[in-house]
C-alpha positions in Angstrom: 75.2 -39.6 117.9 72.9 -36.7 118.3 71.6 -38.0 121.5 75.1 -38.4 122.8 76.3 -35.0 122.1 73.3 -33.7 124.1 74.3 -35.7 127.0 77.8 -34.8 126.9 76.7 -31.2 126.7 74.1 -31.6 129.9 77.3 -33.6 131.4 79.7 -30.3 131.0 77.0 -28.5 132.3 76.9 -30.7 135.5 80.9 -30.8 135.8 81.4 -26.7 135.1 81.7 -25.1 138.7 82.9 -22.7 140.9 84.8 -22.7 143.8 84.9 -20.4 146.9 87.3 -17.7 146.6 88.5 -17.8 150.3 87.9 -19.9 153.4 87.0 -18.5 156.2 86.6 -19.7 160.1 84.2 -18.7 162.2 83.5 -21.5 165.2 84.0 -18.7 168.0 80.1 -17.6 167.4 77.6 -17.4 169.6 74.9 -20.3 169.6 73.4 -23.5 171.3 74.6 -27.3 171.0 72.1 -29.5 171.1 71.3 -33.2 172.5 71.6 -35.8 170.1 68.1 -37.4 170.8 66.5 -33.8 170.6 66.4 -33.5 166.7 66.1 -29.9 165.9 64.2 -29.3 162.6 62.3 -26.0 162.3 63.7 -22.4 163.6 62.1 -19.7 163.7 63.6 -15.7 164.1 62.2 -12.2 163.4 63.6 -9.2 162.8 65.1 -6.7 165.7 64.3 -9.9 168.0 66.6 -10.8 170.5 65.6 -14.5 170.4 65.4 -17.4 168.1 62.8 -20.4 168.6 64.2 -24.0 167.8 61.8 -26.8 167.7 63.3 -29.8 168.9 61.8 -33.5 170.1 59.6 -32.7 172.7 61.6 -29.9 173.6 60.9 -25.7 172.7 64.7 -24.0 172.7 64.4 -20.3 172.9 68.1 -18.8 172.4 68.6 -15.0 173.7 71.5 -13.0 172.4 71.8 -9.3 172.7 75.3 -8.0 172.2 77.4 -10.3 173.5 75.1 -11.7 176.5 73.9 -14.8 175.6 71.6 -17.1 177.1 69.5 -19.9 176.7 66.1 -21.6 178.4 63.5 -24.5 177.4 60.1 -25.3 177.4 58.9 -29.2 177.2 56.4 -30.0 175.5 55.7 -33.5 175.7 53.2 -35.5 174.0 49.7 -35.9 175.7 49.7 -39.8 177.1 46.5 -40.7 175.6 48.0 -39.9 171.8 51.5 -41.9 173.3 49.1 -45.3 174.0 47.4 -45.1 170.6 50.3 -44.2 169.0 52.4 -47.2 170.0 50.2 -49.8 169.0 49.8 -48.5 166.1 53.3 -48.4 165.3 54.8 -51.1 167.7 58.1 -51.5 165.3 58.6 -47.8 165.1 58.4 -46.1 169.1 60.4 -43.1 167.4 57.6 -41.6 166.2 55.5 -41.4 169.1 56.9 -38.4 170.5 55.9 -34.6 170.1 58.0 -33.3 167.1 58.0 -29.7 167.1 57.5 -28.7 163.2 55.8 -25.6 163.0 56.4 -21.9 164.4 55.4 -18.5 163.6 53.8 -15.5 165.1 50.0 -14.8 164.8 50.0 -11.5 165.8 51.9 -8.5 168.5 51.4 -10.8 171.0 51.2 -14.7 170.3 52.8 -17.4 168.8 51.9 -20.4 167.7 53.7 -23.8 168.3 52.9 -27.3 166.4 54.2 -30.3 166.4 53.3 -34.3 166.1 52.1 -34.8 169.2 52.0 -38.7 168.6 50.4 -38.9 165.4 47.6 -36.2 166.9 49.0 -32.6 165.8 48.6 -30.5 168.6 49.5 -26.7 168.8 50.0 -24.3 171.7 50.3 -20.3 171.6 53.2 -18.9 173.1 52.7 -15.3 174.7 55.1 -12.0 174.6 57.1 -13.2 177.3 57.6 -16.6 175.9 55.6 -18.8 178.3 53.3 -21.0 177.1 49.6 -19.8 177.3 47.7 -22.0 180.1 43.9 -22.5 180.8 42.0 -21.5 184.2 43.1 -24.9 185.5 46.5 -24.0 185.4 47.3 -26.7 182.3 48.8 -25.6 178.8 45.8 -24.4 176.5 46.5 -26.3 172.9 43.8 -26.3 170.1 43.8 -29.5 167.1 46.6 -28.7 164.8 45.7 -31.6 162.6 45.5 -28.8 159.6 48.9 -27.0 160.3 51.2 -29.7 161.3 52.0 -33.4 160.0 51.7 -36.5 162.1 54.8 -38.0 161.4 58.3 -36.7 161.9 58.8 -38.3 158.5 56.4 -36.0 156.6 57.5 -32.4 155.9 55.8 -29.1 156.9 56.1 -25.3 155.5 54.5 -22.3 156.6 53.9 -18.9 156.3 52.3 -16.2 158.5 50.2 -13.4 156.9 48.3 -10.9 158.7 47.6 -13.1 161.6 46.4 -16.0 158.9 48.5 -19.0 159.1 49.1 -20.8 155.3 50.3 -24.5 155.8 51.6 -27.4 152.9 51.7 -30.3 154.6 53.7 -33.1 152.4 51.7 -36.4 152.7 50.0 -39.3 150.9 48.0 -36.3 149.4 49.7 -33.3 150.0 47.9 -30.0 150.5 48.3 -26.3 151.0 45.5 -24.1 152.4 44.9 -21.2 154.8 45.0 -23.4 158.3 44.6 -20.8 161.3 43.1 -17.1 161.2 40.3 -15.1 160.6 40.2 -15.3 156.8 38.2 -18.3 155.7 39.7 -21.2 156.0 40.5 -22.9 152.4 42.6 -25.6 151.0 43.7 -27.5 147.6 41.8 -29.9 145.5 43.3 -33.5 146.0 43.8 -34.2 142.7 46.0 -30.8 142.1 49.1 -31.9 144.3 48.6 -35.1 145.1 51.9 -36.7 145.9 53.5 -33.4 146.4 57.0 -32.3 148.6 56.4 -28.5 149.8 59.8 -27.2 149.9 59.1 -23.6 150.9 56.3 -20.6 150.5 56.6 -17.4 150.2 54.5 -14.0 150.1 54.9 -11.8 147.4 54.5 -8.0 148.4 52.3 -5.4 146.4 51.2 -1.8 146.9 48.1 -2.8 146.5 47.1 -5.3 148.7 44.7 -7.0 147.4 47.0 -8.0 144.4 49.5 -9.7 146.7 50.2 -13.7 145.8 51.4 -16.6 147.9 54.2 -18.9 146.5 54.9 -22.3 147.0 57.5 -24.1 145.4 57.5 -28.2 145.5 58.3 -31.6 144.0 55.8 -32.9 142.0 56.6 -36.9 142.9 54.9 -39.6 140.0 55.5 -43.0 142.1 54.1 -44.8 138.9 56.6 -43.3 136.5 57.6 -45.5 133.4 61.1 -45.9 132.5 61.2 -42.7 130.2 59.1 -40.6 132.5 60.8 -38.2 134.9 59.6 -39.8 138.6 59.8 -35.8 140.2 59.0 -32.6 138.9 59.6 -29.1 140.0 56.6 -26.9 140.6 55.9 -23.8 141.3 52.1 -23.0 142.7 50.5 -20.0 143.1 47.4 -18.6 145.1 46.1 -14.7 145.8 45.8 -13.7 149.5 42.0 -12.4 148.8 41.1 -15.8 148.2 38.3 -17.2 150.3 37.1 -19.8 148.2 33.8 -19.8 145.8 30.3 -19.0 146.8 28.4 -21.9 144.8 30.7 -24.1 143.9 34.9 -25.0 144.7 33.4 -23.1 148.3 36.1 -24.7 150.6 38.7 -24.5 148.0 41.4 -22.1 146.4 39.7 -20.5 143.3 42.8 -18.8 142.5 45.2 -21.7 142.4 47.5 -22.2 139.0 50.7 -24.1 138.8 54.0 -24.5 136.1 56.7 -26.7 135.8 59.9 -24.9 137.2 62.7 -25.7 135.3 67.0 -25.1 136.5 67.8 -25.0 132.7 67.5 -23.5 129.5 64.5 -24.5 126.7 67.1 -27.4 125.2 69.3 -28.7 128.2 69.0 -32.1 129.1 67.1 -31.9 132.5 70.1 -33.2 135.3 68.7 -30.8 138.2 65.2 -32.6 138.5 64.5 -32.6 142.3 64.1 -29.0 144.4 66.0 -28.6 147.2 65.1 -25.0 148.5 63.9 -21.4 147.3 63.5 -18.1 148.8 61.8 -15.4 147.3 63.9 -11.8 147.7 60.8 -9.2 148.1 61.7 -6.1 144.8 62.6 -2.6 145.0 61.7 0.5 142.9 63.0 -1.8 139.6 61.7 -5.4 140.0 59.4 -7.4 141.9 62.1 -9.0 143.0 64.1 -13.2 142.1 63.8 -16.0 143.5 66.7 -18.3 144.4 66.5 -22.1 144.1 68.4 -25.0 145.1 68.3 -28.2 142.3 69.7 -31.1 143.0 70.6 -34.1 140.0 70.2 -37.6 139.9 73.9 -37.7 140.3 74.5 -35.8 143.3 74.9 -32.4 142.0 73.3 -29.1 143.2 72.9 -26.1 140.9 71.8 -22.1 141.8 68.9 -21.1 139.3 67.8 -17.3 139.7 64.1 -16.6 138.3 62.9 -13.2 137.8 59.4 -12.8 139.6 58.4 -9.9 136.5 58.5 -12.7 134.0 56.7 -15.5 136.5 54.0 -12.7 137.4 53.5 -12.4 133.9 53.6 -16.3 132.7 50.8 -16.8 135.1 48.5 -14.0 134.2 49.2 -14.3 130.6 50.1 -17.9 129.3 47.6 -20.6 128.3 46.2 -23.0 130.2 47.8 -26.7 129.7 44.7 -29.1 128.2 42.3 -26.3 127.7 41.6 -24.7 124.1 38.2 -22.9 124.3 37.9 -19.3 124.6 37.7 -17.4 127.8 35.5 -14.4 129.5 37.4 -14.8 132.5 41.0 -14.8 133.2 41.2 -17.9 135.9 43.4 -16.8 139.1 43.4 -12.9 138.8 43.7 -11.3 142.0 40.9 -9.7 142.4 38.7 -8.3 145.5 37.1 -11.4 147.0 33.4 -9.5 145.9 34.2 -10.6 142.4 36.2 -13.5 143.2 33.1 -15.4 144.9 30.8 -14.4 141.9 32.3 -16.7 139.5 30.3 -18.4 137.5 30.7 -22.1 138.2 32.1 -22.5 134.2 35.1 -20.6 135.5 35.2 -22.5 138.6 35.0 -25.5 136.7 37.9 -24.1 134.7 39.8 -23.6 136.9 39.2 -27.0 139.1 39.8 -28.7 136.1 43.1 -27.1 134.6 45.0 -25.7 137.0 48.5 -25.8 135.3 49.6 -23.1 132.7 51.5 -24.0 129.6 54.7 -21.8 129.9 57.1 -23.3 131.7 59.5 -21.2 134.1 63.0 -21.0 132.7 65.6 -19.2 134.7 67.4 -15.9 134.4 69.7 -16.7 131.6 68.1 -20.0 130.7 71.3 -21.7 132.6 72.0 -22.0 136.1 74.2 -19.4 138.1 76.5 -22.2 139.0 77.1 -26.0 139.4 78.6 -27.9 142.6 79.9 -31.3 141.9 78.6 -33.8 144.4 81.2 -34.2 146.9 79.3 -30.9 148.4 75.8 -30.5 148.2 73.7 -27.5 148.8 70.7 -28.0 151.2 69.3 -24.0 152.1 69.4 -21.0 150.4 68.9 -17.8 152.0 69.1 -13.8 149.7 70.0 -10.5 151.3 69.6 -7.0 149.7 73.2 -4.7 151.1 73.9 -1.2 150.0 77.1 -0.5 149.6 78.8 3.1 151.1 77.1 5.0 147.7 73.4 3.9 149.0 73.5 1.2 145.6 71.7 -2.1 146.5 73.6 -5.1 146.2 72.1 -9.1 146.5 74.4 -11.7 148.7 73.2 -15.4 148.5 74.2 -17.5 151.6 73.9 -21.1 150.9 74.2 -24.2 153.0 75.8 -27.1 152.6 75.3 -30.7 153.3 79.4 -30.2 155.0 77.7 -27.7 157.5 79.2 -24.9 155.7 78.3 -21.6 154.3 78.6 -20.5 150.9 78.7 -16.3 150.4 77.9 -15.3 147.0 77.5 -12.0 145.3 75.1 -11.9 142.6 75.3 -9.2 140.0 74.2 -8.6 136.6 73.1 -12.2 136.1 76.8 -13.6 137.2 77.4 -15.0 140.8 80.8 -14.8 142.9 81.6 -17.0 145.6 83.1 -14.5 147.9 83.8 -17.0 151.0 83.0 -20.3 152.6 82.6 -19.9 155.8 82.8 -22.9 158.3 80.5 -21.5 161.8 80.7 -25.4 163.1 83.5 -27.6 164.7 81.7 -30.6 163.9 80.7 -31.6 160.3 76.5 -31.9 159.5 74.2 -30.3 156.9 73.1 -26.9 157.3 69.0 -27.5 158.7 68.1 -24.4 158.7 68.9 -20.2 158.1 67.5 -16.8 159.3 68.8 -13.8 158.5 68.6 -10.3 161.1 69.7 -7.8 159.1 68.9 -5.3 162.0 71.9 -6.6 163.9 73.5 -7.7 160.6 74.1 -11.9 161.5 72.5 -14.8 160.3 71.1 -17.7 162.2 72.7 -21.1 160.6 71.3 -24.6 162.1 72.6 -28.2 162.0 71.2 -31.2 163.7 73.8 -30.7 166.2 74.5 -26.8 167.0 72.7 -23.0 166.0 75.3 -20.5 165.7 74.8 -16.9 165.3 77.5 -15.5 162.7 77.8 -12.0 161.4 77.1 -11.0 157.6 80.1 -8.3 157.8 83.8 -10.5 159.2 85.4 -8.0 157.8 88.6 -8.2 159.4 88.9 -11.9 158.5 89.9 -10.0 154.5 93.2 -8.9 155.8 94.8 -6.0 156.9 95.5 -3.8 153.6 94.0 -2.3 151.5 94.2 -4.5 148.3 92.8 -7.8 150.1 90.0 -5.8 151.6 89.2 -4.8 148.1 89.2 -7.6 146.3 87.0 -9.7 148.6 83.9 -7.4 146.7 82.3 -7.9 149.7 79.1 -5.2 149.8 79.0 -5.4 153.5 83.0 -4.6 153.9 85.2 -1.7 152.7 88.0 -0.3 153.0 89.2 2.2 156.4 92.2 4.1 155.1 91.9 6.3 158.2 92.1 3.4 160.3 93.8 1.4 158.2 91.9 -2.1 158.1 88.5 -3.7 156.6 85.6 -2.5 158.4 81.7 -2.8 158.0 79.6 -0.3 156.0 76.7 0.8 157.9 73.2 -0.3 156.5 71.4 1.8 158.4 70.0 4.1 155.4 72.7 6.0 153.6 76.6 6.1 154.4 77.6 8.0 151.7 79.4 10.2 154.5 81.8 7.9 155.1 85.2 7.5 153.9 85.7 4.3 153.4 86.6 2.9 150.1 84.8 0.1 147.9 85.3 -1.6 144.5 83.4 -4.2 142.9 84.8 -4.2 139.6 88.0 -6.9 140.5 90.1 -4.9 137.8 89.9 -1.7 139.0 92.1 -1.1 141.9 92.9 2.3 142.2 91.0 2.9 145.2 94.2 1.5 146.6 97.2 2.9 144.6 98.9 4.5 147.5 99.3 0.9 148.6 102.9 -0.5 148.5 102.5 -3.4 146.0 105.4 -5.4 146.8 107.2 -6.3 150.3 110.4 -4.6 151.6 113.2 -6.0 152.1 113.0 -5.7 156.0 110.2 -8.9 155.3 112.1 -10.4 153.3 113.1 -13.9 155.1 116.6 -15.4 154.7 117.0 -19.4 154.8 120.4 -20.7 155.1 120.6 -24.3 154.0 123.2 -27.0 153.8 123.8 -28.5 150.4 123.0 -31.7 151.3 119.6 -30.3 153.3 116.3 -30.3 152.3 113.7 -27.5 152.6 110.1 -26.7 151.2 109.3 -22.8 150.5 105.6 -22.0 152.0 103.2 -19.5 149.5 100.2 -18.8 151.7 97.4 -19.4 149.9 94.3 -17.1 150.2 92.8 -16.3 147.4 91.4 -19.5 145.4 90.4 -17.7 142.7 94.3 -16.7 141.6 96.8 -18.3 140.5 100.5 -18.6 142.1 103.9 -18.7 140.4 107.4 -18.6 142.4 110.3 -16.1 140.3 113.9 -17.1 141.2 116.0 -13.6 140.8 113.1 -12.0 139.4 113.1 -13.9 136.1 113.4 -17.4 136.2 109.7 -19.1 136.9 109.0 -21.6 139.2 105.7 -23.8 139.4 104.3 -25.0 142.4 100.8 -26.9 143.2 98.5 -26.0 145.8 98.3 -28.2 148.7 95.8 -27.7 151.5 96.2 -23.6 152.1 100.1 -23.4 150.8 101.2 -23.4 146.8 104.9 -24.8 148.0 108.1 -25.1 146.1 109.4 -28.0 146.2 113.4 -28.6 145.3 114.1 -32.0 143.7 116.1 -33.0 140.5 114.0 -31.0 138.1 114.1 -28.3 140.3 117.4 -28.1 141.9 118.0 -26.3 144.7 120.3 -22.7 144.3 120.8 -20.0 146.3 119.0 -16.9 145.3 116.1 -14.4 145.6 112.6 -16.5 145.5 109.5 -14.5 145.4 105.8 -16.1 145.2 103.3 -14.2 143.3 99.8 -14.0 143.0 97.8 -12.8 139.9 94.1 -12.1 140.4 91.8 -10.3 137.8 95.1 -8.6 136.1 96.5 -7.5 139.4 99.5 -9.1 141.0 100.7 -9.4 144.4 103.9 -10.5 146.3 102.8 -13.0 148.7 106.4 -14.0 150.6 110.2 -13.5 149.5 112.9 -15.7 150.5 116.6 -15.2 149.8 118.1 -18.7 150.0 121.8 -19.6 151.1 123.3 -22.4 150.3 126.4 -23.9 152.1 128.3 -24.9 149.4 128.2 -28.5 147.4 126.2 -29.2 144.1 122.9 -27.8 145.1 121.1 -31.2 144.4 119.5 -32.8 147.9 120.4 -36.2 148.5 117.9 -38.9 147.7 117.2 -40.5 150.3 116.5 -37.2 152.3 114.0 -35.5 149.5 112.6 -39.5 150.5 112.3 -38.9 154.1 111.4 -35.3 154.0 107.2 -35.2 154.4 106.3 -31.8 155.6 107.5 -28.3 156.0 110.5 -28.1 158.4 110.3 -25.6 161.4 111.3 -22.0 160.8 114.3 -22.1 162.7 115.4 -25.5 161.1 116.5 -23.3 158.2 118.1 -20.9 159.8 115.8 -18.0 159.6 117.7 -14.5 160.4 
């Protein structure tokens, strides 16, 4: 009995969700389609940069936008016809894979980037220069180095990376996984086998410090157990850890990580049943002045369903320095995997090192914020990529949006604020329905890069107009990016460019408090007021545009007399039938949102004479809305 109660518990858990609070449209953006055969998978975009790199089948996409002057331009990179031969006979069932599958991107230095991909089951990589040509030898042929350490073989088999100082950190997802500093100056050092083995990278991330020499590298992955018994969990989440300093040990561990310590990960509190048991995606937002910073993660469950999880870096700094290590009892000198300057790193003594090889996991395990996830999305929608911003609002206060992706190619805007998260918006950049690849944010030009397998689009953080034009809608999207104009009168973008607290416009983010907009009429006149004239015998629906998902709608007859209506697609309707008979009178649809109400749409209905109850066999026939002028609209 026990056991069930725990799984109907861990079942709520799963079911409890929330719901966008508006939908939003935004297919006009800028941004590239691309070929069905060219299989985008990696982009790649820098601040206050004008262009975005897509890597693509044999193809490099380099997509210019500056203002509204958009252009795009390609560079082929095919594989090398030696690689081709081997590679189809040894895969002679699978041709697919012998192409060049562009996997990795990232900048080296002021001047160079680097490009990887497949190259036929030989990584290759090629360094792109400031003008975005490929880098050629004396001959006059494109210069390319072995990339055998920085990119997989196989489109199958997943890659992340991370560029740091002009030192390139790779996990490459294979038979035995590893991560490990694969291009630069620093030395060049890598994982032990046996501390990933079957691993799935999902992301990395640097975690800035003043000092320097403390700074950390993050990688978060799927720890896969392809022998798993029936009671053992096949995949769990991990989160790994190494210092930048690191350059391996002097004696012993010399081309490996001596700073390397892992933890479970966990989207749940100390006593949930574990549903959200494979990582999707995380992304570490850098701290300010307070904190050093969260990181947001994707779950998904063995079901279907994806949960948010927030995880304060303060407390996994801390588990790492502090907790035990798993399997290892004896006292210690040393702590294993301080950050320290590599002079004292490299003087280990090989005890530690041996420590360290040997027991690389810690004991605490990594709980979230809250011990519970943010929130919960049933499985009909998944969440595939996560992505944080840091906005200040028009008082210089810093606010953190989440934008998510979905596996319905749409984009999930969420404010996240004192541990509780709002879905402000779903936006929907794409006309044609696949998951959301990849994301970028500029925050320089304010937009964010979203990528499918069929289109990139380049949509802006701040749509305010798309809130309405008054003052109360614009408020109560508590959108940090948007406020109120009451000069102007409409919804406009508050600058990020250091502090606007000289401007005028006007922001809430508490969704009772709506003073800010007093002034505002709250109900419609009677010049809006729209006047049906119907015959007794007719039939008619009354439209309630629906906006807001997150209130609730009621039609009033007269004022006083309540009226239900269910939400259909974007319209709560009336419907008249024998319950509800149809009477002439004064029909006004409401909406009530966080203790404020507003008037949606008034109708004063006429009806010609008879009963007021339609006939049956038209309430039958009649499917959809009538035409305005059906009804006799004056």
């Amino acid at each position: 009995m026990e056991g069930l109660l725990v799984l109907l518990s861990a079942l709520s858990l799963v079911c409890g969700q929330k719901i966008p609070r508006l939908k939003l449209w935004q297919t006009d953006s800028p941004g590239l389609r691309f070929a069905s055969a060219e299989s985008p998978s990696v982009l790649f975009h820098e601040e206050r940069c004008t262009q975005a790199y897509i890597g693509g089948r044999g193809v490099l996409y380099i997509l210019t936008i500056n203002g509204p002057n958009v252009s795009e331009s390609k560079i082929m990179l095919k594989p090398d016809d030696k690689a081709m031969k081997k590679c189809e006979d040894k895969y002679p069932t699978a041709q697919d894979v012998c192409d060049n599958y562009i996997r990795v991107i990232q900048r080296i230095n002021n001047i160079t980037i680097i490009v990887c991909g497949t190259n036929a089951d030989s990584p290759r990589c090629w360094f792109m220069n400031k003008d975005s040509k490929i880098v050629r030898d004396s001959s006059g042929q494109q210069d390319f180095i072995n990339g055998e350490r920085i990119s997989p073989a196989l489109p199958s088999q997943a890659a992340v990376t991370i560029s740091v100082e002009g030192n390139l950190y790779s996990a490459l997802s294979q038979e035995r996984s590893v991560v490990q500093r694969s291009y630069g100056e620093k030395k060049l050092v890598k994982t032990e086998d046996k501390w990933l083995g079957r691993a799935e990278v999902v992301s990395m991330a640097l975690l800035p410090e003043k000092d320097k020499t403390a700074e950390e590298i993050y990688f978060f992955f799927n720890d896969i157990n392809r022998t798993a018994g029936q009671d053992e969990e096949s995949i769990k989440v991990k989160l790994g850890r190494v210092c930048k300093v690191d350059e391996g040990g002097k004696n012993f561990l010399v081309d490996f990580w001596t700073t390397f310590l892992k933890a479970d990960l966990i989207c749940g509190g100390p006593s949930d049943f574990q549903y959200f048991n494979k990582l999707q995606d995380a992304f570490l937002l850098a701290g300010d002045s307070e904190s050093r910073g969260t990181v947001f993660a994707v779950f998904r469950s063995l079901c279907g369903s994806t949960a948010v999880c927030a995880y304060s870096m303060d407390r996994i700094s801390r588990a790492f320095a502090t907790s035990k290590l798993k399997g290892y009892s004896n006292p210690l000198t040393v702590r294993p995997g301080k950050c320290v300057p590599q002079a004292t790193t490299n003087t280990l003594s090989r005890n530690i090192l041996s420590v360290i090889k040997d027991y690389p996991e810690i004991e605490e395990v990594i709980h979230p914020d809250g011990n519970q996830p943010l929130y919960v999305l049933p499985p009909d929608q998944a969440y595939t990529r996560v992505i944080a911003d840091r906005v200040w609002d028009f008082s210089n206060n810093p606010h953190t949006v989440l934008f998510l992706g979905t596996d319905k190619g749409k984009i999930h805007k969420v404010l996240y604020s004192n541990g509780q998260a709002t879905i402000l918006a779903e936006l929907s950049p794409f006309p044609d329905v696949a998951p959301v690849s990849t994301m970028a944010l500029d925050t320089s030009t304010g937009h964010l890069y979203v990528g499918s397998t069929l289109q990139l689009k380049h949509v802006p953080l701040a749509d305010c107009g798309q809130y309405g034009d008054t003052c109360r809608k614009c408020i109560l999207a508590r959108d940090p990016y948007c406020g109120w104009d009451p000069t102007n009168r409409r919804c406009s973008a508050i600058s990020q460019e250091g502090n606007d607290t000289g401007s005028n416009l006007l922001q809430s983010f508490d969704p009772q408090n709506m003073t800010v907009c007093e002034k505002e009429a709250a109900h419609l006149s009677q010049d809006n007021m729209k006047v049906v004239s119907v015959d007794h015998d007719g039939y008619i629906y009354l439209p309630c545009p629906v906006r807001s998902h997150h209130a609730s709608y009621m039609w009033w007859k007269d004022g006083s007399r309540p009226y239900p209506c269910a939400i259909e697609g974007n319209s709560c309707t009336l419907r008249f039938n024998k319950d509800t008979p149809m009477h002439g009178g004064i029909f006004k649809c409401k909406a009530t949102e966080e203790g404020t109400e507003e008037e949606i749409t008034a109708y004063k209905l006429v009806v010609q004479g008879g009963s007021g109850i339609p006939r049956l066999s038209l309430l039958t026939m009649t499917a959809v809305l009538l035409p305005a002028n059906s009804f006799g609209l004056l």
